[in-house]
N, C-alpha and C positions, 0 to 999 in steps of 0.2 A: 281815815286810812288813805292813804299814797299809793296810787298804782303806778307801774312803771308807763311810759308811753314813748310807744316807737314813731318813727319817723317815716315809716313808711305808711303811704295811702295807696287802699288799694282801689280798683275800682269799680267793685263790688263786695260788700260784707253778708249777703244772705248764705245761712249754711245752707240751704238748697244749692248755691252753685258749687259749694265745697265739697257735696256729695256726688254730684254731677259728675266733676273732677276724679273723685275717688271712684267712680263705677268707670268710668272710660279709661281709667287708669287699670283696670283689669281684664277691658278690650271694649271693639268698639261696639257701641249701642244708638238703636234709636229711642227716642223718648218715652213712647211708651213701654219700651224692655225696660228703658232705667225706672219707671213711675213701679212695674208690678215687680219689678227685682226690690225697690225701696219699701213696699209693701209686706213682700215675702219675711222680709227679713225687721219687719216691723220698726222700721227707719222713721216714721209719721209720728211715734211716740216723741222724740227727740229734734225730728224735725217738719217742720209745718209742709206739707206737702197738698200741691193740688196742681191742675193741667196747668190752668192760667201762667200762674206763674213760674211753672216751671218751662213753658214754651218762652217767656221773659229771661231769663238764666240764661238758653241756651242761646239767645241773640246775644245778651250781655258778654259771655265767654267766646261767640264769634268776632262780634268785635274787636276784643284783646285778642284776637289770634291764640287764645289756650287751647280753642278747638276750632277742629276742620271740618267739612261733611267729605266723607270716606265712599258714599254711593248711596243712590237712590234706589230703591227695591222697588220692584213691581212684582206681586205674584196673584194670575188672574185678574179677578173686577175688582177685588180689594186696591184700596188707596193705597198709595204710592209712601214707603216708608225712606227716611232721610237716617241714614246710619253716621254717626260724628263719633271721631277719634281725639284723642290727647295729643296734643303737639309736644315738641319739647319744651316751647316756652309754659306749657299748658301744666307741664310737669313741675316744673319749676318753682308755678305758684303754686302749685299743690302743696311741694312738700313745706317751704318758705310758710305757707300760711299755717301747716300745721302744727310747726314747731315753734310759732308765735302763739299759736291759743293753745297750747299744752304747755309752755312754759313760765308765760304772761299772763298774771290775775286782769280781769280790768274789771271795770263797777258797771253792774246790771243793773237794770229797774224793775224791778220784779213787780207788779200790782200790789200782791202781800205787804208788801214793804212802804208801798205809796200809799195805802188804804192804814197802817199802822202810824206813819207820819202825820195822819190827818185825821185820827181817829176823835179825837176831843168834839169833834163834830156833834158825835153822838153820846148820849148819856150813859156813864158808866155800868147800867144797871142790864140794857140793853145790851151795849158789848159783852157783857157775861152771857146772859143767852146766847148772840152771836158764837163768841168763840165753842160754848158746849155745844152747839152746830157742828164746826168746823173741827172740832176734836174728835167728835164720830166720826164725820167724814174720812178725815186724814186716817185714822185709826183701818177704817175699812181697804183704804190705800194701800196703806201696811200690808194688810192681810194678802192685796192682791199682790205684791208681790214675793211675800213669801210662795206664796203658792204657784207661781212665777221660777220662783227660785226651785222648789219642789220638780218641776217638769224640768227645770235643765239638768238637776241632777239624775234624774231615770235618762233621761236621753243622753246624760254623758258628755251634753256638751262644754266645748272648752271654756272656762271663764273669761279668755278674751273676749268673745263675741257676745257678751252680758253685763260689762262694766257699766255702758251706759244706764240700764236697769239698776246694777247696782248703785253707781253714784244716783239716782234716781231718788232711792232707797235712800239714800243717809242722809240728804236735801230733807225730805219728808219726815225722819226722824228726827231730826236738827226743828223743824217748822214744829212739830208734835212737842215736844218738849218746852219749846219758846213758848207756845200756845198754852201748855198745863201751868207751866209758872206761874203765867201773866195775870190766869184764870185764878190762881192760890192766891196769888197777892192782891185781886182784884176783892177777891173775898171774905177776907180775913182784913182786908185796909192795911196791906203793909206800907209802914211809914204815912200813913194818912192819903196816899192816894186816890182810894175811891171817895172819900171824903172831900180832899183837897178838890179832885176835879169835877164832882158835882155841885162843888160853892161856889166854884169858879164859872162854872153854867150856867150856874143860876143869876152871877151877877150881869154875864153876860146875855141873858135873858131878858132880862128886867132894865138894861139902859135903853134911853130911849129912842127910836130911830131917827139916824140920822148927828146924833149928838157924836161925833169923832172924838172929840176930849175926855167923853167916857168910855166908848166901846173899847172894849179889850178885842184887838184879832182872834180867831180861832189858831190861831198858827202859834199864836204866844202859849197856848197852853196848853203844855207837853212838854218842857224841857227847852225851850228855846224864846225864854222871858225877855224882852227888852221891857228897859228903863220908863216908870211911868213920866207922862210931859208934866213940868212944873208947871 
């Protein structure tokens, strides 16, 4: 698959500071209003949140001049709080960045996905197990957010503010179904795979270490055979 690729670099890619962005874009905050505002509103699901580096973001976005500090608070013996605003440049990249990741696929690397690539690792018999794991799991996922879904509709809230849940939702569905397949055809040996790829373990088992002219890679088997050496 072919993703498009733009030409711009930005100089920062963490969605922490693209959240950053979006909260000062609503007014100004210090860091910890933005930390328990992203909590509230259970922003941590979607995006990786912690002080550390969200005190790293807000250098990163000083630097580029997106953001400014607006005043220092003192009230009482409490520490001294730093209130930072959106500049117009700040603004700029805001909307720029958000109308490149809402319109522009690009290629992720999801674990799932790295862990599926390199799965021959392990013996066929086991990944059945494995996945009947992983299909409860996901399965219980499921459930959390229907019931998820159940509380926004008593509170009436707007489905703007739940898409990411929702896409969430159809990620996990998409995963659940991939999984039941996989699981079918692991079972049943459609087309000789569970077959094919435990002979193929096996031979690769059984050469002897060290001998390169016979080891078959692990990476050869799944789909992506190179030619044996003459």
């Amino acid at each position: 698959m072919v993703y498009p690729v733009t030409d711009k670099v930005r100089p920062f890619s963490n969605p922490l500071a693209l959240a950053v962005l979006v909260l000062l874009y609503e007014r100004p905050m210090h860091p910890y209003e933005m930390a328990s505002t992203l909590r509230e509103r259970r922003k941590e699901d979607s995006i990786k949140l912690n002080y550390g580096s969200l005190y790293t973001v807000i250098e990163q976005l000083l630097r580029e001049k997106c953001i400014v500090v607006r005043e220092i608070v003192k009230e009482g013996r409490r520490p001294e709080k730093t209130v930072y605003e959106l500049t117009a440049a700040g603004e700029a990249e805001l909307t720029d960045w958000m109308r490149e990741l809402v319109s522009s696929p690009v290629k992720e690397y999801p674990m799932f996905e790295a862990a599926i690539s390199l799965l021959p690792v392990l013996p066929p018999d086991e990944v059945i197990e494995l996945l009947e794991i992983r299909i409860g799991l996901l399965q219980k996922t499921i459930e959390e957010f229907e019931e998820q879904e159940r509380i926004c509709r008593e509170m009436k809230l707007p489905r703007l503010f739940s898409l990411e849940s929702e896409y969430s939702k159809a990620v996990t569905l998409a995963e659940f179904k991939f999984c039941k397949d996989l699981l079918s055809d692991l079972k049943r040996d459609a087309g000789g795979m569970r077959s094919g790829w435990a002979k193929m373990r096996n031979q690769l088992l059984a050469t002897k270490p060290g001998d390169r002219k016979k080891q078959m890679p692990l990476a050869a088997i799944g789909g992506h055979t190179k030619k044996k050496e003459k």
